[in-house]
C-alpha positions as a printed Julia matrix, in Angstrom:
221×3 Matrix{Float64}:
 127.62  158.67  119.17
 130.9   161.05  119.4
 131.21  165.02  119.05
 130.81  164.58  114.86
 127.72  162.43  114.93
 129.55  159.49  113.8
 127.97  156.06  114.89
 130.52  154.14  113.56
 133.79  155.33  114.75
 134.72  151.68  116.25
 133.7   149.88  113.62
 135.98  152.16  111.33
 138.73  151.81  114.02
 138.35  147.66  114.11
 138.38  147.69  110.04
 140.69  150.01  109.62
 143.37  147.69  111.77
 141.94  144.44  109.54
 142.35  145.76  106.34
 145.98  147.88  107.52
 147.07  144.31  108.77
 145.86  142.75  105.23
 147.55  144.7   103.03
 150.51  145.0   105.01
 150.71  141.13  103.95
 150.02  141.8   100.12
 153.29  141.34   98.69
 152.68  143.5    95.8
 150.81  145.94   97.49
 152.74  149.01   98.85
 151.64  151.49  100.83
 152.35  155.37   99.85
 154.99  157.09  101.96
 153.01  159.34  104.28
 152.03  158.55  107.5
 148.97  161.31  107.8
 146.39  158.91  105.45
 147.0   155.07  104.88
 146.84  154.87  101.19
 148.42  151.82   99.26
 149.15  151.06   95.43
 149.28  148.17   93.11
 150.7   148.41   90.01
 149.08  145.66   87.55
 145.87  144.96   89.39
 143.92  144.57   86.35
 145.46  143.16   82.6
 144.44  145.5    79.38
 141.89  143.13   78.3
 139.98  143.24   81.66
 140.17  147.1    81.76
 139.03  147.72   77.86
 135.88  145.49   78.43
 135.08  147.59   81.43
 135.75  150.65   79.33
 132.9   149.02   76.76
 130.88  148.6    79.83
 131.09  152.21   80.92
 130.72  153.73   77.67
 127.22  151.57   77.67
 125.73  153.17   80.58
 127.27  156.58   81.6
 125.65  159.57   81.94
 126.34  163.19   83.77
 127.57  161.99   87.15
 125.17  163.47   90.4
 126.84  164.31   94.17
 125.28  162.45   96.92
 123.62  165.76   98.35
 121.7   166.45   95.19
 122.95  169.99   94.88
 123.67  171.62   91.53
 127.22  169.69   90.28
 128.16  171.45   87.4
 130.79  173.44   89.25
 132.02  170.65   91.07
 131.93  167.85   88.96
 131.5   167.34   85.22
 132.21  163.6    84.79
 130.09  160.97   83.68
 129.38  157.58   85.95
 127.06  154.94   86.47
 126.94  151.48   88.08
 127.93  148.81   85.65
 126.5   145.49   85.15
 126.6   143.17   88.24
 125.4   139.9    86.32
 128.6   140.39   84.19
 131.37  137.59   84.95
 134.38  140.04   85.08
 132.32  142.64   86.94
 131.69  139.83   89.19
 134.99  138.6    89.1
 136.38  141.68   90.13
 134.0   142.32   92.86
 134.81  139.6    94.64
 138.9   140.17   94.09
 138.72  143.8    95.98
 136.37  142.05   98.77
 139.14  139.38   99.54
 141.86  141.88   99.22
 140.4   143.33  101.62
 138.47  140.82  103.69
 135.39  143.05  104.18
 132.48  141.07  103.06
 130.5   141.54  100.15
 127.11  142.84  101.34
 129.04  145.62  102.84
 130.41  147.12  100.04
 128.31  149.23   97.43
 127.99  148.33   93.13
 130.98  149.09   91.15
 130.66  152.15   89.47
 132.46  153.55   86.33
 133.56  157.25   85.57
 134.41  158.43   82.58
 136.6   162.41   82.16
 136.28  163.5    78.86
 138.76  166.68   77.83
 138.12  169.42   80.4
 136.26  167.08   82.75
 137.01  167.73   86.66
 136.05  166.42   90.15
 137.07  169.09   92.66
 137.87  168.79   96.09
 135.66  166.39   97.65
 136.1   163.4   100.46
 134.53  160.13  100.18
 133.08  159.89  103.75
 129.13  161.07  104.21
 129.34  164.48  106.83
 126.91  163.13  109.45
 125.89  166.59  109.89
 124.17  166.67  106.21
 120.84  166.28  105.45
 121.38  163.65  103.38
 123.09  161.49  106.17
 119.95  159.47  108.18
 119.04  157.72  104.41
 123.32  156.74  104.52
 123.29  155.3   107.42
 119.87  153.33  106.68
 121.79  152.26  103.39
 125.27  151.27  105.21
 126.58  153.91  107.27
 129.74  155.39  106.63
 132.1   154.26  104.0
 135.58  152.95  105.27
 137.61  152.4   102.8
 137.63  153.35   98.79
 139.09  151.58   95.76
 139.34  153.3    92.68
 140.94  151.16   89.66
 142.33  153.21   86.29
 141.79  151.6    83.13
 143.69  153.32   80.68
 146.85  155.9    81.18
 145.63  159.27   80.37
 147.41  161.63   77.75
 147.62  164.26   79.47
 146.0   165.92   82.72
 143.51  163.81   85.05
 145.73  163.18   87.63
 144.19  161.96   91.1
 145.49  164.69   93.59
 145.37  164.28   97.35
 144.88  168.16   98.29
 145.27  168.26  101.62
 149.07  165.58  101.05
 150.13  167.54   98.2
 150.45  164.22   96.47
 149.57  163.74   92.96
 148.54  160.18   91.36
 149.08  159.81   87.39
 146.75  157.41   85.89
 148.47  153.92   84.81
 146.63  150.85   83.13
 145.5   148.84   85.65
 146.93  150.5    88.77
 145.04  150.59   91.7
 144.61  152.65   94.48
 143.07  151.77   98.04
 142.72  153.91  101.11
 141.35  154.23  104.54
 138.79  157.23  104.59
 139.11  157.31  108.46
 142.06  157.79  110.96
 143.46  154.85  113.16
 140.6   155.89  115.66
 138.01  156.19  113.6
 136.91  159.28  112.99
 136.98  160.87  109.31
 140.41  161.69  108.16
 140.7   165.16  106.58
 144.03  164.07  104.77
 141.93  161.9   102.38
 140.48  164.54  100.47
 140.92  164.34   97.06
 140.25  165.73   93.24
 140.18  164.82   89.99
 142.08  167.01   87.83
 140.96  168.14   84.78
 141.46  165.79   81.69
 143.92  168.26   78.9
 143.99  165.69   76.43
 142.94  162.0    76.29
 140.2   160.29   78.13
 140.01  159.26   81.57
 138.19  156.17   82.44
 138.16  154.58   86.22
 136.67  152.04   88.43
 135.45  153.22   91.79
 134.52  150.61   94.48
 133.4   151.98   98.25
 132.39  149.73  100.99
 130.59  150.58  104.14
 130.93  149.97  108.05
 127.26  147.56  107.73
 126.1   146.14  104.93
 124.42  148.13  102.11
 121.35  148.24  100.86
């Protein structure tokens, strides 16, 4: 265990360097030109038909999204999520695209989950790794440990506002139909990277809708 509590600091580091090394490979993938967090794009990931039946799926099930501590959200996030279907054949078929993008393996990444921003909506500042400090860390690490790397897929260009910002990069991601981004939550060796934070801007017109894929260091329960 190192200085932050952090049990999984070389399994980060080894996936980290796997998936780096994968993408690297992806010819349509490219990765986003700053060398502080290891964040890569594709454009098209997804066709319009895929993304508006995932739209119907989210509209089916969401309801006021929760933070992982419990605490009172309605000052730091006003958007509506759930986990979508897993028996459905594009859900599935989409699961098991990001795990060979990838090549982390399928029990170690969590359920797909949708998020829907109506006008106004916001996510503010917030990082996608657990603090292993928190209360709520010894039932995350009994559930997968840490979370290495995030994929968050938008399904419809927004008309204006919801932008995904990187705070901390002072880089700014417009929503695009399809488009998906993919990051590292952890530096090269492991430990948390600060330069991931990230916040979802307030929707001024339009609706917002997203797919949101995390996978851990072990595999999840």
């Amino acid at each position: 265990m190192d200085s932050t509590g952090n049990c999984d600091c070389d399994v980060l580091a080894r996936l980290g360097s796997r998936v780096r090394t994968r993408l690297d490979a992806v010819f349509d993938a490219r990765r986003l030109n700053d060398p502080r967090a290891e964040i890569y794009c594709i454009d098209r990931f997804l066709g319009p038909a895929h993304c508006r039946h995932l739209i119907d799926l989210i509209d089916t099930v969401a309801e006021p999204s929760c933070l992982v501590d419990d605490s009172d959200q309605t000052r730091t996030r006003t958007s509506y999520s759930s986990d979508i279907d897993p028996d459905d054949r594009l859900v599935r078929r989409l699961d098991a695209r990001l795990c060979a993008l990838t090549g982390i393996a399928a029990s170690r990444s969590e359920a797909l989950q949708g998020q829907r921003y109506e006008r106004g909506q916001f996510f503010q500042e917030h990082c996608d790794w657990f603090d292993t400090q928190a209360a709520y860390w010894p039932r995350e690490r009994r559930c997968g440990g840490q979370r290495s790397w995030t994929a968050m897929i938008y399904l419809n260009a927004v008309d204006e506002g919801g932008t995904t910002d990187f705070t901390r990069l002072a880089l700014s991601v417009t929503p695009w139909t399809g488009g998906l981004l993919l990051w590292n939550n952890a530096l090269p060796d492991g430990r948390p990277n600060p330069y991931t934070m990230h916040a979802a801007r307030p929707v001024v017109r339009g609706v917002k809708y997203i797919i949101t894929k995390w996978f851990r260091t072990h595999d999840w329960q």
